[in-house]
Each structure stands twice: as structure tokens, then as C-alpha cells.
C-alpha positions in Angstrom: 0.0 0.0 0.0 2.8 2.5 1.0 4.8 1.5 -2.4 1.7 2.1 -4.4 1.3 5.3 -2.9 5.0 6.6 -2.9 5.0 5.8 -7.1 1.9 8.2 -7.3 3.1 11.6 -8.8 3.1 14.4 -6.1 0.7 16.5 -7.2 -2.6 15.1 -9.3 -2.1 15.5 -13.0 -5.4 17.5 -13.8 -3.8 20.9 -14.5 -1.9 19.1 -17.6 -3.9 22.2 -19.5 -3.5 25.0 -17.9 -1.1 27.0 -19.2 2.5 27.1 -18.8 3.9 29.6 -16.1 7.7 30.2 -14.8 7.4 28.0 -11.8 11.3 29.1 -10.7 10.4 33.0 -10.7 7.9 32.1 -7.7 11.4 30.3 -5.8 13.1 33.5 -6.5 10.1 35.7 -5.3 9.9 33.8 -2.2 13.6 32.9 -1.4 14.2 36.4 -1.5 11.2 37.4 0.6 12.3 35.6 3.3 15.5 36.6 3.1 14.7 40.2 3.4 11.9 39.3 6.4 14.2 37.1 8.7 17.5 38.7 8.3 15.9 41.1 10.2 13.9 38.5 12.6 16.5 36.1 13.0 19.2 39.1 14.2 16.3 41.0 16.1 15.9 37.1 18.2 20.1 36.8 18.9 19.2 40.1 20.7 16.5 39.6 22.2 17.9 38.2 25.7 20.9 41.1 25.9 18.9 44.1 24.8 15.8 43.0 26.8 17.5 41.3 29.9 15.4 43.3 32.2 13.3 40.8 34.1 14.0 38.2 31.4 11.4 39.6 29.4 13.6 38.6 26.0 14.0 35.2 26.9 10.5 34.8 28.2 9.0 36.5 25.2 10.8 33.8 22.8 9.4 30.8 25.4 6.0 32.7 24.9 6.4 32.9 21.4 7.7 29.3 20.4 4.9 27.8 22.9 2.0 29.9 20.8 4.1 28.5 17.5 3.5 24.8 18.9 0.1 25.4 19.6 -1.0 27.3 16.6 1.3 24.7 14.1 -1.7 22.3 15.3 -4.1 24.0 13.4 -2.4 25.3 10.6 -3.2 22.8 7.8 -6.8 23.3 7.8 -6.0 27.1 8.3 -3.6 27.1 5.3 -6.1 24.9 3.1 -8.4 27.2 3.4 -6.4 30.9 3.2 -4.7 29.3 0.3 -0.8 28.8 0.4 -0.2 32.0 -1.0 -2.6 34.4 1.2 -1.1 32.2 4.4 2.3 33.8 3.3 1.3 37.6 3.0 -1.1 37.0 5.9 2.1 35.4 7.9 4.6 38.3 7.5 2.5 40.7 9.5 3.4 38.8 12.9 7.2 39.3 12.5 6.1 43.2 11.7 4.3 43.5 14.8 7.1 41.9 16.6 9.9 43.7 15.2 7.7 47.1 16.1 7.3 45.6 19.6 10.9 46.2 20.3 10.9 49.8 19.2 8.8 50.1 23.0 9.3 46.9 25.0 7.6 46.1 27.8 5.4 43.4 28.7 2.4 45.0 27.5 3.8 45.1 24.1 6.2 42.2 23.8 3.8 39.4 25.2 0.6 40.1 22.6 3.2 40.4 20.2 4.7 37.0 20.7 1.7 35.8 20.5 0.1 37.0 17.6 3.8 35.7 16.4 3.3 32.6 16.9 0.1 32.2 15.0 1.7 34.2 12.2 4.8 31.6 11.8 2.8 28.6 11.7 1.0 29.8 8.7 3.5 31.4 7.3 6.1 27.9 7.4 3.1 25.3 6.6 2.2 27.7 3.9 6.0 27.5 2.9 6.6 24.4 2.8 3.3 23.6 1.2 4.4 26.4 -1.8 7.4 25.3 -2.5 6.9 21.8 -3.0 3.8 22.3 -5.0 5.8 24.7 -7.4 9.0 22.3 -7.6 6.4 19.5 -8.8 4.3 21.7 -11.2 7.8 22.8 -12.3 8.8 19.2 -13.0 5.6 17.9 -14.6 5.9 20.9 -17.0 9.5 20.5 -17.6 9.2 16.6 -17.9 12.3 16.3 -14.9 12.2 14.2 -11.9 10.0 15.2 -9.5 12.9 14.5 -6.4 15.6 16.5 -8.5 13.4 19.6 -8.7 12.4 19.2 -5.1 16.1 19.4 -4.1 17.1 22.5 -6.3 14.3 24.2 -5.2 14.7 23.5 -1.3 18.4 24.5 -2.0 18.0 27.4 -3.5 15.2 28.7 -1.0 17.2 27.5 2.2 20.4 28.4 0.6 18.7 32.0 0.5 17.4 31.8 3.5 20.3 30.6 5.9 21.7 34.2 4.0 19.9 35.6 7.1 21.9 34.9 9.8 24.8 36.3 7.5 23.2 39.5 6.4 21.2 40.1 9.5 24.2 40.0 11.9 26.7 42.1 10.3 24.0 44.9 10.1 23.8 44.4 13.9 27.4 44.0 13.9 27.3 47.4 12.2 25.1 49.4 14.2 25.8 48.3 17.9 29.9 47.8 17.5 29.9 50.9 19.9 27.3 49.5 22.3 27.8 47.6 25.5 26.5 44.4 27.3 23.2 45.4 28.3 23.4 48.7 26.1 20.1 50.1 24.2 22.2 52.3 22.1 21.5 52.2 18.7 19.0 49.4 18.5 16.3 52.1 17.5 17.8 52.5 14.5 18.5 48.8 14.1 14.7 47.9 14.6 13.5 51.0 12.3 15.7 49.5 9.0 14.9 45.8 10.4 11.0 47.2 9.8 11.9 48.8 6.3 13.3 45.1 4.9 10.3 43.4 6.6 8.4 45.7 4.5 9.9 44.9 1.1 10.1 41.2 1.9 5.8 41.2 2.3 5.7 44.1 -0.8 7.6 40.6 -2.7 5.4 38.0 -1.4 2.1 39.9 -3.1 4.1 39.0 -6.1 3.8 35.5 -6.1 1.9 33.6 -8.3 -1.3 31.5 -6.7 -0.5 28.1 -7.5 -3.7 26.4 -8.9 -7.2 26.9 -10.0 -8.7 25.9 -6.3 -6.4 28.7 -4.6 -6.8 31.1 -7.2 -10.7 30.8 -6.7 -10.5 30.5 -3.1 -12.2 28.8 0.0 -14.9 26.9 -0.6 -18.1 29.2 0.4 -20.7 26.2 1.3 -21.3 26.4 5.0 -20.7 23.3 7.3 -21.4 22.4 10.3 -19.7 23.4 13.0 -19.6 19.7 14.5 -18.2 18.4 11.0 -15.4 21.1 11.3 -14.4 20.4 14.7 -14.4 16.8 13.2 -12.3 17.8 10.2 -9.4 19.8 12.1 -9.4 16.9 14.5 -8.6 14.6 11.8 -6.0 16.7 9.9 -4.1 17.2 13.2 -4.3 13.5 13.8 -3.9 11.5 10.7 -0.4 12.3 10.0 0.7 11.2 13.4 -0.9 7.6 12.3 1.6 7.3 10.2 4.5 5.6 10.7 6.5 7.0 8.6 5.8 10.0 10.5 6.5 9.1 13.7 9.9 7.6 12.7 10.8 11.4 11.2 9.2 13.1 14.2 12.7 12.8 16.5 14.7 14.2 13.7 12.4 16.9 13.3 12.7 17.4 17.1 16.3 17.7 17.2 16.2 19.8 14.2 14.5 22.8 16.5 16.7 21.7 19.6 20.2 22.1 17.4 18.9 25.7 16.4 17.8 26.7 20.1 21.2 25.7 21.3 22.7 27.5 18.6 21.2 30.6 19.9 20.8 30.2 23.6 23.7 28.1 25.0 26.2 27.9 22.7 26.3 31.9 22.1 26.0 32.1 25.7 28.6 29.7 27.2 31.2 29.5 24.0 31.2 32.2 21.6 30.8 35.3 24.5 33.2 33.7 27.1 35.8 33.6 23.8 35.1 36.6 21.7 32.8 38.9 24.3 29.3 40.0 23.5 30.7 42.5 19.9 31.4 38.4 19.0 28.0 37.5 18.6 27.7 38.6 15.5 30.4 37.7 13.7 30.5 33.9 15.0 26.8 34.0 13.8 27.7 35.8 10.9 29.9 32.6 10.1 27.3 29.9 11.3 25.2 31.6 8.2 27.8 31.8 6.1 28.2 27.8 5.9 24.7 27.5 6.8 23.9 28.8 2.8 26.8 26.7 1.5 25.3 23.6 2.7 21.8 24.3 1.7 22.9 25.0 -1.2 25.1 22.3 -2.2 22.8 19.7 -0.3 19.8 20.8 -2.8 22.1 19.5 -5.3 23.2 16.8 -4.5 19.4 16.0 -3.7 17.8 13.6 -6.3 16.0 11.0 -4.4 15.7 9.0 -0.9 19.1 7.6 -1.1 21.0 11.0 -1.4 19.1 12.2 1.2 20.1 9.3 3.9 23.7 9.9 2.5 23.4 14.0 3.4 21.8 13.6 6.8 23.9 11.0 7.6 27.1 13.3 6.9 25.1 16.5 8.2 24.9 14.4 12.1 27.9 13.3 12.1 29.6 16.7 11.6 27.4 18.0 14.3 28.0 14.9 16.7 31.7 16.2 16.3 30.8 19.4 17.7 28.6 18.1 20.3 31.4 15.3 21.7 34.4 18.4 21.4 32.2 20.8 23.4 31.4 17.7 26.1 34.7 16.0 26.4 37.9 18.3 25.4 37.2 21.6 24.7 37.9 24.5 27.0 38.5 28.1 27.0 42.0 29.1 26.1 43.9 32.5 25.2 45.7 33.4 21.9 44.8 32.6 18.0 43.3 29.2 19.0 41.1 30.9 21.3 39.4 33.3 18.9 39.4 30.2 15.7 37.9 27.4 17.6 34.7 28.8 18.5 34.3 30.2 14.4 35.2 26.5 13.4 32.5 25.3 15.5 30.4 27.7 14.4 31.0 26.8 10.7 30.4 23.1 11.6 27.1 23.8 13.3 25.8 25.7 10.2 26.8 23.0 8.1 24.8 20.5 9.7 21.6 23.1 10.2 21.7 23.8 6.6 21.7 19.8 5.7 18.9 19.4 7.7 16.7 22.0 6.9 17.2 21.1 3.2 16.6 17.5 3.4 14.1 17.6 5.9 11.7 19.3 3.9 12.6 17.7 1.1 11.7 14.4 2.7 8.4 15.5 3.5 7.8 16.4 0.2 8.6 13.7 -1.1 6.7 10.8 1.0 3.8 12.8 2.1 2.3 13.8 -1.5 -1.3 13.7 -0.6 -1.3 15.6 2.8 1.6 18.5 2.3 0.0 20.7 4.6 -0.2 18.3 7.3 2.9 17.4 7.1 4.5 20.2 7.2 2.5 21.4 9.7 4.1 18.3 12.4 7.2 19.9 11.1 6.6 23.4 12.7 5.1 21.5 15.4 7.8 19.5 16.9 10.4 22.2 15.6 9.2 25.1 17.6 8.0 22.5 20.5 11.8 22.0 20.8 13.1 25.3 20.6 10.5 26.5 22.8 11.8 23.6 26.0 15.1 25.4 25.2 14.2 28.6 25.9 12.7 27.8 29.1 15.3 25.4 30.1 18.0 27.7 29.4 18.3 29.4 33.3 18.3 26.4 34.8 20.5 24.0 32.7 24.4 23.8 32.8 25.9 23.2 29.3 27.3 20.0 29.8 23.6 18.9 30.6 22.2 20.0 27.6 25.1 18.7 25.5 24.3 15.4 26.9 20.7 15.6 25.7 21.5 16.6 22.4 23.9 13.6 21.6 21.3 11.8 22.8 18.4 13.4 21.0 21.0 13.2 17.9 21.4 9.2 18.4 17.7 8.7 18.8 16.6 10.9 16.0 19.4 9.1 13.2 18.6 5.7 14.2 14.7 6.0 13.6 15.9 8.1 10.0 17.6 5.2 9.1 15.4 2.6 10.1 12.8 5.2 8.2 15.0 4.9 4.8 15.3 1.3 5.5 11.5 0.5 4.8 10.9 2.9 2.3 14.0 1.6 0.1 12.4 -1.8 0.7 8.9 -0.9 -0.3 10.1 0.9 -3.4 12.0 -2.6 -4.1 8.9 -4.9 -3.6 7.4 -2.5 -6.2 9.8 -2.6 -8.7 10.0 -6.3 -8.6 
């Protein structure tokens, strides 16, 4: 049953006469969107706990935030369904706008609606995403006559190559603007927050550009009325049915450490080995580097993309350079003066981009590629247990030494690659019972 339904193309073959569009402009539009929208959210969140350290309202505002993503991420397939992919996009930027605004006046009457009207925004905004791109890689394919899994992988490299360009562009601007400020200084993040609002305005003025990607979305929701026991009905069964699966349930721990690798990225390891090393003016720049490979990666792992095996190859390299990192910071490194002091914490830096940018690329890609009949669903138990993850983190964060929370990661690590692999396993075999 599960070979019959992975050799099903990944979108239904009824639009074979509409009319040919350029599927790869919509990758640029939206690559570059997102770019402009989260160089300015992603830099804006590295801040967060030093500019607003005052009663911790930074760090609770991201717990705050990443719990309302959970939550809302368990309603947003039905949500994006029936907004469309492309209105859940436009609608989704105006949560990191409010947020950014937030921090021009932050206090907890601002920063706490703000996380979480955030939080509803992102889930829509990533199932809508993930939902987009993989619909345009495979209307892209089926026009073009190329394999479906090829086009997939460019496409997710391109857009995460992009996107991991954030961390990059975003930090040297903050770089820029606060190299005269202090620990605990507010000088010059008003101006910081004002231009991060001007390129979260041109990344939303892009996504109006985008082209709606079928006739159902360019017509919009359905307007029959139902009842309202049959919807509750419904969204139960969305949220549910892809946690039935089990190839779903062997992803979810990947997925899970997926979130927890990025959380650690930016609350302990910025904390306890880049400051200590290269003092808070370091932040940027090591981040500045994570990004740097973090694009490189994506990039080249969309390439290299072009089915399931090249996927368990690239995750498979992607955890072991980050089990490196993990089993240096646990075991042998420590703090020390001179050159060796100042390189180690960039290499490491560079190796944990590596690996995010692996993951993020073939993770999605995965999902488009086994779950062809419920997209939004599935990326929507993407979001889920990503920002479930990163949200624990955040709220762990005071009250957990490093060397506990590297343990938990190599073991969240070795959990998540053996059910991958076991995952990969079945598939391969079910594709080869099918062939035979």
C-alpha cells in the first residue's frame, strides 16, 4: 500500500492544460522574501535576551512565542487549506512586523501580545511554505518533464540556501550598528529595529508577487457552510492523521532535534562559547559565520538532492559533523587565550551551520517527497515539533548547565538518526517490492 502510494506523482495530473507559467520566478520571489523578512527577525531574536534582559522579558518573550508556534502549528493545515498557500504567506509576514515594532517600546504589554500574535503568524507562514514550495518544484517538474525528487532538491536548496543568508546579512547589520554598544546597552538598536522594519516591508511588498498556485487557490475557500460539528471533526482529523503514520512518527525525532540544534545554537552555545571567547561584539560575527556555511550547505545539499538515497547519504554526513561538535564541546574543549582561542569557537560555528543547513534542506525535502497527498499536514508536524523544541530550550535555558544540555542533544541526535535510518530502510524496501 505505501509502495503504491510513494510511485503516485506528487501532485494530481489534472492541471496538464492549464497554461504554462515560470514556476522558478515564484522560488526566486519567495527565497528572497524571506531573506529580506528574517535577516531582520532572526538578528532582532540573537538580541533579544541582551537588549531586553530586564526581568528576562527577552528570553520569556521567545518561550512565549515558540509555545503559541506549537500550539498554533496544530491548526495550521486546515488554516492554510483554506487561506490558500499563498494568502497564508502575505497574511504570515504581518506577525514578524508587529514583533519587530514591539521592540521599538518593549515592555510586557507590548512584547507578550506580540509573541503571541507571532506565533500564530509563523505557523502559517512555514506550513504555507513548505506547502508552496513543494507544490511549485512539482508543477515545475511535470511541465518540464524532470524528476520530481531533482526539482524538489534544487528548489529546497535554492530557497534554504537563500534563506540561511539571514543569519549572514542580518548580523553584520547588527554588527554594524551596535559595535559601539555595551553588554546590556540600548544604544543604537532604534535605529537597528527601524531599517529591520523597512526590509520586513519589502520582503511582504515581494510576497504579493507571487503567483497562486492552482485553480482551487486562485478561486479561493470553498463558500458552502458546514457544520460546525463536522469542522471540529475535520481539524481533529487533519491534526491527527499524519501522526498515524509511521513514517511520521519515525521522522518526528529528527524533526525534534532539528528545533533543539537551532535553540542551542542561539541560547547556550552563544552564551557559554562564543561570549566567554570573543565577548558579547562576538556574537555577530561567529553568527555571521554559522550563516555563512549555513547557505553553503543548503545550497550544495539541494544539489546533491535527487532522491531518498541522497538524502540518507546528506543527513547522515550532516549528524555526524554536528555529533563532532557536540562530543568536542562535552569531552575536550575548554576556553583558552591566543589565535586558538578566537578560531575554535568560528570553526565550530561553521560546523554547526553545516549541519543546520543539511537538515533544513533535506528535511523538507523528505516531507515532500513521502507525504504527496497531505503537504499541509505534514509540514505542519514539522513546525510542530520544531518550535516545541526550541520553545523547552528557551525555558530550560536558566536552569541547565551546558554539559547537561550537551548530553541531551547527543542523545536526542542518536535517537533521531537511528529512527531516520530505520525510516530509509522501509521505504527503500517498499520501493523494491514494487519494482520487482
Amino acid at each position: 500500500m505505501e509502495s503504491q502510494e510513494a510511485a503516485k506523482p506528487l501532485v494530481p495530473r489534472d492541471l496538464s492544460q492549464a497554461p504554462r507559467r515560470n514556476r522558478a520566478r515564484n522560488v526566486h520571489i519567495l527565497s528572497t522574501a524571506f531573506l529580506l523578512i528574517f535577516l531582520a527577525y532572526g538578528a532582532s531574536q540573537n538580541l533579544e535576551s541582551t537588549v531586553n534582559s530586564e526581568q528576562d522579558l527577552g528570553s520569556t518573550s521567545l518561550g512565549i512565542l515558540y509555545l503559541s508556534f506549537t500550539f498554533f502549528s496544530l491548526v495550521a493545515s486546515p488554516m492554510v487549506r483554506m487561506l490558500g498557500s499563498k494568502n497564508a504567506l502575505v497574511l504570515g509576514t504581518t506577525g514578524y512586523w508587529l514583533f519587530i515594532a514591539a521592540n521599538l517600546k518593549p515592555s510586557w504589554y507590548t512584547m507578550v501580545p506580540a509573541s503571541l500574535y507571532l506565533g500564530f503568524a509563523a505557523s502559517i507562514i512555514w506550513v504555507g511554505q513548505g506547502t508552496y514550495l513543494t507544490k511549485t518544484a512539482c508543477h515545475h517538474a511535470e511541465d518540464n518533464h524532470l524528476h520530481e525528487g531533482t526539482v524538489i532538491g534544487n528548489f529546497n536548496g535554492e530557497f534554504w540556501g537563500m534563506f540561511a543568508g539571514h543569519q549572514f546579512f542580518g548580523n553584520l547589520i547588527s554588527l554594524a550598528l551596535l559595535k559601539n554598544g555595551k553588554e546590556g546597552s540600548t544604544s543604537g538598536t532604534t535605529l537597528l529595529f527601524i531599517v529591520f522594519l523597512g526590509s520586513m516591508t519589502l520582503g511582504t511588498i515581494l510576497m504579493c508577487f507571487l503567483q497562486k498556485m492552482d485553480v482551487k487557490e486562485e478561486e479561493g475557500p470553498p463558500k458552502s457552510s458546514v457544520s460546525f460539528y463536522s469542522s471540529v471533526l475535520s481539524l481533529f482529523k487533519l491534526v491527527i492523521t499524519p501522526l498515524l503514520n509511521r513514517r511520521m512518527l519515525l521522522i518526528v525525532p529528527l524533526i525534534a532535534y532539528s528545533g533543539l540544534q537551532q535553540a542551542f545554537v542561539w541560547a547556550e552555545f552563544t552564551k557559554y562559547v562564543v561570549t566567554p571567547a570573543l565577548g558579547v561584539s562576538g556574537i555577530g560575527g561567529a553568527m555571521a559565520v554559522y550563516g555563512a556555511f549555513d547557505v553553503a550547505s543548503s545550497l550544495a545539499a539541494g544539489r546533491l538532492t535527487s532522491g531518498l538515497p541522497s538524502v540518507t547519504l546528506i543527513v547522515s554526513g550532516g549528524a555526524f559533523i554536528q555529533i563532532i561538535v557536540l562530543l568536542w564541546l562535552l569531552l575536550k574543549y575548554r576556553l583558552t587565550s591566543g589565535v586558538l582561542g578566537f578560531v575554535y569557537p568560528l570553526l565550530m560555528s561553521a560546523m554547526l551551520g553545516i549541519g543546520d543547513g543539511i537538515f533544513n534542506t533535506q528535511l523538507n525535502a523528505l516531507l515532500g517527497m513521502l507525504f504527496r497527498h497531505d503537504m499541509e499536514g505534514a509540514f505542519a508536524q514539522l513546525k510542530v515539533w520544531q518550535s516545541a523544541s526550541i520553545a523547552v530550550v528557551f525555558f530550560l535555558s536558566p536552569y541547565i548547565t551546558l554539559q547537561s544540555m550537551l548530553v541531551l542533544m547527543v542523545a536526542a541526535l542518536s535517537l533521531s538518526i537511528a529512527g531516520f535510518l530505520f525510516l530509509t530502510l522501509q521505504v527503500e524496501k517498499a520501493f523494491s517490492s514494487a519494482g520487482s
